[in-house]
N, C-alpha and C positions, 0 to 999 in steps of 0.2 A: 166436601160440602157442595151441593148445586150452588150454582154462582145466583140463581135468583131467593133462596137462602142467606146468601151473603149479603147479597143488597137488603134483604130483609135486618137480616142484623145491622148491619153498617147504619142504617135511617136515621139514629139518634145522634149519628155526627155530619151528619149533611146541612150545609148553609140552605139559604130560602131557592138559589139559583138550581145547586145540586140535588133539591127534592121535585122540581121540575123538571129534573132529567131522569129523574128516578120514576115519577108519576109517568111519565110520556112514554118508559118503557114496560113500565107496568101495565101500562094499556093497551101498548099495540107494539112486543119487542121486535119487530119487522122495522120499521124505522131507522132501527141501528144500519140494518144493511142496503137500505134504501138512501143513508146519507155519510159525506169523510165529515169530520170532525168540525169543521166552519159550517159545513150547511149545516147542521145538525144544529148548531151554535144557532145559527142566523134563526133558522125551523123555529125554535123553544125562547130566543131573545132573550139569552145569557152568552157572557162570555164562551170563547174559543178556555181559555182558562180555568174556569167551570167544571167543562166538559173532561180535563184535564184530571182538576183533582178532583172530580167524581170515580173515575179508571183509578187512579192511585190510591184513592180509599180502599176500594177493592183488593186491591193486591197486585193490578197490574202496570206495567211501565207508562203505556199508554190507550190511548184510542183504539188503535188497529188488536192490539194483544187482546184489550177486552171485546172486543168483536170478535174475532174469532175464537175466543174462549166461548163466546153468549152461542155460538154458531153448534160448538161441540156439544155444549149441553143442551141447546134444545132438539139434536137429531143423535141422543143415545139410543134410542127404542131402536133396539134393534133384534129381528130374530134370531132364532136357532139357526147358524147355516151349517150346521156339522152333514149334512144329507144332502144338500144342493147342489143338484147341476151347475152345467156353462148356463141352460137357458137360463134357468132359473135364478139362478142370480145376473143376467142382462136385465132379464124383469123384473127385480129386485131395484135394479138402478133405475129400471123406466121410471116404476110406481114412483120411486123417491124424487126424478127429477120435476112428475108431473105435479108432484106432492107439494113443490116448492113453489110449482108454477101456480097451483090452486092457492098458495097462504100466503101470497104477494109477493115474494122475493123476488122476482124476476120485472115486475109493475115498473120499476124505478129507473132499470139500464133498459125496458123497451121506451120510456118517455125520452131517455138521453138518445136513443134511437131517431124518433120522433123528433125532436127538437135540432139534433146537429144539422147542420148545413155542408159537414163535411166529415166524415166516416174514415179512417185510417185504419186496416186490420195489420198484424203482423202477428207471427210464430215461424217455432225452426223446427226441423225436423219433420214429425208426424202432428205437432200442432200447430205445424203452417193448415192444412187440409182444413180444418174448421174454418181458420180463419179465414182461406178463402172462399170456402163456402159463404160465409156471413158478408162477405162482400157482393161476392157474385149474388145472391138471393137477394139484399139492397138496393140490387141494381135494377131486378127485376121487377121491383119496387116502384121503379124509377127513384132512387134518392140517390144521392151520388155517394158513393164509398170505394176503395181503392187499398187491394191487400201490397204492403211493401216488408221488403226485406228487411232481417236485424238490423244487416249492414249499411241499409238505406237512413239508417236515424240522421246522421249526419248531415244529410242535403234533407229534412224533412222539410214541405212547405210550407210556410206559412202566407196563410190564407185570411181574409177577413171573414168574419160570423163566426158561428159556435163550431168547432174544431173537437171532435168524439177520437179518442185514440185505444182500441180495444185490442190489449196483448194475449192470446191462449198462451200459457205456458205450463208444465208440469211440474217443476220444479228447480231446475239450475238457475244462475244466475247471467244466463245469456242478456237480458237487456239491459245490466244496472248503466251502463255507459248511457245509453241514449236515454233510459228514461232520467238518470241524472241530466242531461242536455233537455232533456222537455220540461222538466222542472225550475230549469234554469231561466227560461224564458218568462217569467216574473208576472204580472197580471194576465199578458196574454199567450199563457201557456193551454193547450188545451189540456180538457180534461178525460182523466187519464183511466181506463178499468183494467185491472187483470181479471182472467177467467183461470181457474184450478181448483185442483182439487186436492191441493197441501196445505192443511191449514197454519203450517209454518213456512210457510213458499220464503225465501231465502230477499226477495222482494217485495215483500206485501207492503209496506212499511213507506216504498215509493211512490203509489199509487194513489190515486184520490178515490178510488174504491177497488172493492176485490167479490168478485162472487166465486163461494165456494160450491163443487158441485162433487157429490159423492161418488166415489170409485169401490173399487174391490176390497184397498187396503183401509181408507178410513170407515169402511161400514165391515171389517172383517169376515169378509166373502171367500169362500174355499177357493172360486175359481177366476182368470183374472179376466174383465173386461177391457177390452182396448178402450185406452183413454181417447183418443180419436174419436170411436162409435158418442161416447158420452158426450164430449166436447159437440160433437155434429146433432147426436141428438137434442140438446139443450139448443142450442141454435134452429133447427126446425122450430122450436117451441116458441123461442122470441120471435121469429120472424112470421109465425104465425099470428101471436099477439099485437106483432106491430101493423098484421094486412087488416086483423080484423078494424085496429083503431084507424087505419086510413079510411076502411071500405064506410067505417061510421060517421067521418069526418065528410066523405064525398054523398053521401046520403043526405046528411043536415046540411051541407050546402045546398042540393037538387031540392029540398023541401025550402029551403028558404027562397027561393028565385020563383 
């Protein structure tokens, strides 16, 4: 059954809290991925608990599980790829990454962009490369961001102001150590996003948000795309959205003087 089906059915047992989280997604289901489970709370001015057994109604454990549940079923439309090239399915990923970027999804982690005072990127492997792309382009920004290693969690700085800590990961469980140690730091832990493209990533779960972004395997594509190229192109995307909100910001100042 579509999960927004399910909410459908489920309405007659929702308290007055949980039908305004049911109304707010009914409206605009982008929201979900635009906030973790407190701002969403804090958004709609219901309980963190609310929030809670609204997801358990449904059928899921929690928050993060009905999120990416809501994520799978609103990106099934998927074509025929039985005939598709390599290009053809890279372009398949493009259209869908721009796809995300036209219907807001991406609106929320360029504001946390926008807002931090201070940018931490980290990945291992082949998605360290994005993340330090996303840094090094930040920079070029002038904002300040700084890609560090896994193994650097443990001397991670802390800094005063708003603190952005953005992990690419594909799916092992290489950060649970440190992002447990980020989370440990109590009110002023910064806040935390994974980028992937598993919507069962093995750490979702730790994070105060996760954006999922389509690959080969969860859009069932003949041919395989480097999650790198994805990872990099999504990043182009944000930090294009985050020049154009600077270049708008420096405008309405020069108009106002």
């Amino acid at each position: 059954m579509n999960i927004f089906d399910t909410i459908e059915l489920k309405k007659p047992t929702f308290t007055k809290a949980e039908m305004k989280v049911c109304e707010a997604i009914a409206q605009d289901y982008v929201i979900v991925f635009h906030h973790s489970s407190n701002s969403l709370a804090e958004e709609l001015h219901v309980s963190q608990a609310s929030i809670s057994r609204f997801c358990k109604k449904l059928g899921y454990e929690g928050y993060n599980e009905f999120r990416y549940a809501l994520y799978d079923s609103v990106h099934t439309n998927r074509p025929d790829s039985s005939s598709m090239s390599k290009a053809d399915c890279a372009k398949r990923i493009i259209d869908l990454l721009n796809k995300q970027a036209d219907d807001g999804e991406y609106d929320h982690f360029v504001e946390l962009l926008y807002e931090a005072d201070h940018v931490f990127t980290t990945g291992v492997h082949r998605s360290s490369l994005p993340a330090k792309l996303l840094a090094i382009e930040m920079n070029m920004l002038k904002r300040f961001a700084v890609f560090r290693d896994n193994n650097e969690f443990s001397d991670w700085p802390r800094m005063a102001g708003k603190t952005l800590v953005v992990c690419c990961s594909e799916q092992g469980p290489t950060f649970r150590n440190g992002i447990e140690m980020l989370n440990a730091e109590g009110k002023n832990k910064p806040y935390t996003v994974l980028i992937c493209t598993n919507t069962k990533h093995p750490l979702r779960r730790y994070f105060d948000e996760v954006i999922w972004l389509p690959n080969s395997i969860n859009q069932n594509l003949p041919e395989r795309v480097e999650p790198a190229v994805i990872y990099s192109i999504f990043v182009d995307i944000v930090i294009s959205m985050l020049a154009e909100k600077l270049q708008k910001e420096e405008e309405n100042s020069h108009a106002d003087q």
